[in-house]
FIDO-151224 format. One record per residue (C-alpha): residue number from 1; residue in one letter; x, y, z. Coordinates in Angstrom, 3 decimals. Layout:
N
+-----+------+----------+----------+----------+
!  nr ! rest !        x !        y !        z !
+-----+------+----------+----------+----------+
! NUM !    a !        X !        Y !        Z !
...
+-----+------+----------+----------+----------+
***
This chain:
152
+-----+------+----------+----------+----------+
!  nr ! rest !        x !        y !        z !
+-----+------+----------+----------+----------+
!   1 !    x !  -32.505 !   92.415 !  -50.642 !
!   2 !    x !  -29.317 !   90.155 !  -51.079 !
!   3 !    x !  -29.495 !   86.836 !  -49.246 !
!   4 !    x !  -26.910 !   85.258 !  -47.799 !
!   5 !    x !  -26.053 !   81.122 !  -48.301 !
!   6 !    x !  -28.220 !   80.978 !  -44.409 !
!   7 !    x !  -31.022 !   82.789 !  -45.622 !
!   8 !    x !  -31.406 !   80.821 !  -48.461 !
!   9 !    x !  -31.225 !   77.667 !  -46.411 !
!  10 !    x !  -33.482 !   78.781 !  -44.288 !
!  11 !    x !  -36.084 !   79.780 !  -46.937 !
!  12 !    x !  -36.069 !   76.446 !  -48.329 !
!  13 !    x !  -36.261 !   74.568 !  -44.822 !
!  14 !    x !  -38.918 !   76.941 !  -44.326 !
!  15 !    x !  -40.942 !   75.757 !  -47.364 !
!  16 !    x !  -40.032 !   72.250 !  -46.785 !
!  17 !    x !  -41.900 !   72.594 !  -43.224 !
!  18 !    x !  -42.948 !   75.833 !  -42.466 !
!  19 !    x !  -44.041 !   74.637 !  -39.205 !
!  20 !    x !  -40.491 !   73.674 !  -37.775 !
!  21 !    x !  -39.592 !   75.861 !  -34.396 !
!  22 !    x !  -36.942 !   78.413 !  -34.648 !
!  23 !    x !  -35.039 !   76.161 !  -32.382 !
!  24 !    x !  -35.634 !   73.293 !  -34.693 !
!  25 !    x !  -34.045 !   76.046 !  -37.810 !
!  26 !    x !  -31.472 !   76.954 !  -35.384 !
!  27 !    x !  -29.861 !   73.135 !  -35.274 !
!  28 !    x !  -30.080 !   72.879 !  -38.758 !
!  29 !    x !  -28.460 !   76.330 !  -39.668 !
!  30 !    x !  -25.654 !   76.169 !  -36.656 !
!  31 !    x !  -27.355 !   79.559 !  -35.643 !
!  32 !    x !  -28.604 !   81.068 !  -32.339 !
!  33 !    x !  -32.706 !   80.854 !  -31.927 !
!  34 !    x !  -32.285 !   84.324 !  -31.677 !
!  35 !    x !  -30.396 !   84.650 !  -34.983 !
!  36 !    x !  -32.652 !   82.577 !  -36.818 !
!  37 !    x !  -35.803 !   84.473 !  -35.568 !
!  38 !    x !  -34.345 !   88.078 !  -36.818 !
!  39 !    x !  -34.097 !   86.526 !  -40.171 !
!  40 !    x !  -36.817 !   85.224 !  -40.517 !
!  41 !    x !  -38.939 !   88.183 !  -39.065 !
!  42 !    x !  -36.578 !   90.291 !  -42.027 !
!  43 !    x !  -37.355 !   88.205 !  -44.712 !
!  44 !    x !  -41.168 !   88.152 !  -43.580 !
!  45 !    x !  -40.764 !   92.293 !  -43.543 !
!  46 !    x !  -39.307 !   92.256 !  -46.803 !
!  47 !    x !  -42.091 !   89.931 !  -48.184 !
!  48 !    x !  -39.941 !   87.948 !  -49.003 !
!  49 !    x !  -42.054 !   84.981 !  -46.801 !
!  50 !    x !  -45.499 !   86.346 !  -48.175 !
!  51 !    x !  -47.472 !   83.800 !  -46.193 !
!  52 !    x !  -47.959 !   80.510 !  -44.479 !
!  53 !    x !  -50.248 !   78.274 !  -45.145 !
!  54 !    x !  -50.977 !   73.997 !  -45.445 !
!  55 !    x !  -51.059 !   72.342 !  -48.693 !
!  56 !    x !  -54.787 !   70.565 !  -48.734 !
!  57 !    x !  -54.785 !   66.799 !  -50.396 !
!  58 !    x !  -57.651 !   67.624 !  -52.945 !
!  59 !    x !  -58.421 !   63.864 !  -52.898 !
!  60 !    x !  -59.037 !   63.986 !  -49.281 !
!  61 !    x !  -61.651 !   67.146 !  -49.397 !
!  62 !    x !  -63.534 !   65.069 !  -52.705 !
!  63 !    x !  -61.619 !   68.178 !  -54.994 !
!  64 !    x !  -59.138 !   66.007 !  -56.849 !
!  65 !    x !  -60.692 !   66.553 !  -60.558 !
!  66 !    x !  -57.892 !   69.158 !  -62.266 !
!  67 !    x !  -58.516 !   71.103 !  -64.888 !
!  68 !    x !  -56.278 !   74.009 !  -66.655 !
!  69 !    x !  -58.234 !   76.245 !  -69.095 !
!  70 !    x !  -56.964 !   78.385 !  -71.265 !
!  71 !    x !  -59.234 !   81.738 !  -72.131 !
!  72 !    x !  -59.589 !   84.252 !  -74.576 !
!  73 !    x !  -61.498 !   87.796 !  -74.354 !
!  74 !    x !  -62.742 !   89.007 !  -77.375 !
!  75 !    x !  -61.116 !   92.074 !  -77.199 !
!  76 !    x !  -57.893 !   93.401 !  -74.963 !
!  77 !    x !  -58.963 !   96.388 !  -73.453 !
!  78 !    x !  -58.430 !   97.391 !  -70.011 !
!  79 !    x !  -62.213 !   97.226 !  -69.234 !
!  80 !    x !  -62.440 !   93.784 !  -70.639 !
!  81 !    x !  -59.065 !   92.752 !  -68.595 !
!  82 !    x !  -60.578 !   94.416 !  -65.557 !
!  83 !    x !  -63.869 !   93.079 !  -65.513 !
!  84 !    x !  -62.661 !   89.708 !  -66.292 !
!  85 !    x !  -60.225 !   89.741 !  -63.332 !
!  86 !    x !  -62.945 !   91.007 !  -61.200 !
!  87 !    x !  -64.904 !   88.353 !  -61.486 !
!  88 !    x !  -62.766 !   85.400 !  -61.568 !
!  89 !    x !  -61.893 !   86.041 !  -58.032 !
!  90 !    x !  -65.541 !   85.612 !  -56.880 !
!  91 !    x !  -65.284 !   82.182 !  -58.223 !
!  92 !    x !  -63.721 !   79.381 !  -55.291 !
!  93 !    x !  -63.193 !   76.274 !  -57.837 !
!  94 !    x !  -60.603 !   78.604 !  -59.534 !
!  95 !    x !  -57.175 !   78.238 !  -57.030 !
!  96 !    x !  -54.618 !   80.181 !  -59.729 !
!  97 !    x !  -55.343 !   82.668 !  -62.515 !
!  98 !    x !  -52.749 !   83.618 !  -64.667 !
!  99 !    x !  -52.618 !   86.479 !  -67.099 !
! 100 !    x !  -50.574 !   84.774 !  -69.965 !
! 101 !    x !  -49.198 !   85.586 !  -73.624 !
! 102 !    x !  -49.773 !   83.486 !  -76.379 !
! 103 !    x !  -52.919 !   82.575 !  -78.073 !
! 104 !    x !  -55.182 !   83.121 !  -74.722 !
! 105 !    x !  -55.397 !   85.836 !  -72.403 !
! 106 !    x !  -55.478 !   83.621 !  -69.080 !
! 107 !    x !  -54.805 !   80.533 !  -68.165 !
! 108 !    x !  -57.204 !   78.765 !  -64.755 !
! 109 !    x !  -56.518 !   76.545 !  -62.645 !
! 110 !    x !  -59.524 !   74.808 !  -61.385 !
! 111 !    x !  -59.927 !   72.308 !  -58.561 !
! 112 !    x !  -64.035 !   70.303 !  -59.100 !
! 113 !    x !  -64.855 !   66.884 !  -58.002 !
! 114 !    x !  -65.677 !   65.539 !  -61.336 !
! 115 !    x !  -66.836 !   65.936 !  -65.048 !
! 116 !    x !  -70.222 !   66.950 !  -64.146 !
! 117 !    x !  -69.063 !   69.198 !  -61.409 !
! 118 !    x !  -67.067 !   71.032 !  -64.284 !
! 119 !    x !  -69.785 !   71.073 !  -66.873 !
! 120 !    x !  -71.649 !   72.807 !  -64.204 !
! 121 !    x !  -68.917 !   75.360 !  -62.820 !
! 122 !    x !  -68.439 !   76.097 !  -67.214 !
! 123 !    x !  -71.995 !   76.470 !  -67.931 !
! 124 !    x !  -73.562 !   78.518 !  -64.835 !
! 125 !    x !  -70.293 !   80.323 !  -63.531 !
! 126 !    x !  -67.287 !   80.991 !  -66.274 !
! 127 !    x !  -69.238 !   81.533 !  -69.502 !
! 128 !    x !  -71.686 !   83.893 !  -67.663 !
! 129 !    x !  -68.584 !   86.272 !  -67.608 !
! 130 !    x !  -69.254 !   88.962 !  -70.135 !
! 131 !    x !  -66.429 !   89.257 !  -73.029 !
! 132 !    x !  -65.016 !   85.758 !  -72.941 !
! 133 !    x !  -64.525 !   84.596 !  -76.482 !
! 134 !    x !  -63.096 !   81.097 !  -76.074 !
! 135 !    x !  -62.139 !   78.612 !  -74.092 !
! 136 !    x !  -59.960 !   75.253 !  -73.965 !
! 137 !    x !  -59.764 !   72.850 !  -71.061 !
! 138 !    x !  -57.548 !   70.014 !  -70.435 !
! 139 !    x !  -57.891 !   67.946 !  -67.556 !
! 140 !    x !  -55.057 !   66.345 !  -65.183 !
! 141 !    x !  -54.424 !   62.525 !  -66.153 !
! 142 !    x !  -51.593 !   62.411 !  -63.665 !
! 143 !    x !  -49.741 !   64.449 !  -60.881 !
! 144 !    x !  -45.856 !   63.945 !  -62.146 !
! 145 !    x !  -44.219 !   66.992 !  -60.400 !
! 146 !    x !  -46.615 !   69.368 !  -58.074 !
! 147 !    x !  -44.555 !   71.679 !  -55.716 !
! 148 !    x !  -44.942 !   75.210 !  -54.469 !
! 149 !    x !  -41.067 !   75.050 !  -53.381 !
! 150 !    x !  -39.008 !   77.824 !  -55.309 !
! 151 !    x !  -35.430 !   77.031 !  -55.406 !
! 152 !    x !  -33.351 !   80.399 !  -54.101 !
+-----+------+----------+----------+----------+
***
């Protein structure tokens, strides 16, 4: 789909407040309500908008201990990939999960309320996944940029 200088406009008012009212768009873009609501029901067809959601303050819900890991299967093979993917969606403290190149095979994000809540979530949930080989964690010291906006 080619966008247009309004739909881009309007996909980064929309991810600047996603709850604005198409008559609220509408101002901003010098477009009819009913304009603006055809484009964004396209772009939501398109899935181009793949969702809507609100952006949680982990210090407010006691969740504000970050930590990225990096792991490494011992071997590459589908089954390992698979199974490995399988169960690292059953696990809530893990928000993102990347398949990566490089030295590791994934990288985690991982959202705990402290050290021991991590030593715990490591000990009794991740390493209890068959075929991991390694792992390296580093932990959040400070949040300098953290955005879900994507420039179009």
């Amino acid at each position: 789909m080619e966008f247009d200088k309004i739909d881009k406009k309007l996909i980064n008012l929309l991810q600047k407040n996603s709850k604005q009212t198409t008559k609220q768009l509408s101002l901003q873009l010098n477009l009819s309500v009913t304009a603006v609501y055809e484009r964004v029901k396209k772009l939501e067809k398109e899935k181009i908008i793949s969702n809507y959601v609100a952006v949680i303050n982990p210090k407010k819900v006691n969740k504000s201990f970050l930590v990225f890991c990096h792991v490494k299967l011992i071997q590459h093979s589908r089954e390992f990939l698979s199974l490995f993917e399988k169960e690292i969606l059953k696990l809530d403290e893990v928000s993102e999960c990347f398949h990566i190149s490089g030295d590791y095979d994934y990288l985690l994000k991982i959202y705990v309320q402290d050290m021991p809540e991590y030593r715990e979530f490591m000990v009794n949930k991740l390493t209890s996944i068959k075929h991991i080989g390694s792992t390296q964690s580093s932990f959040m010291i400070s949040d300098v940029k953290n955005s879900t906006h994507i420039v179009v």
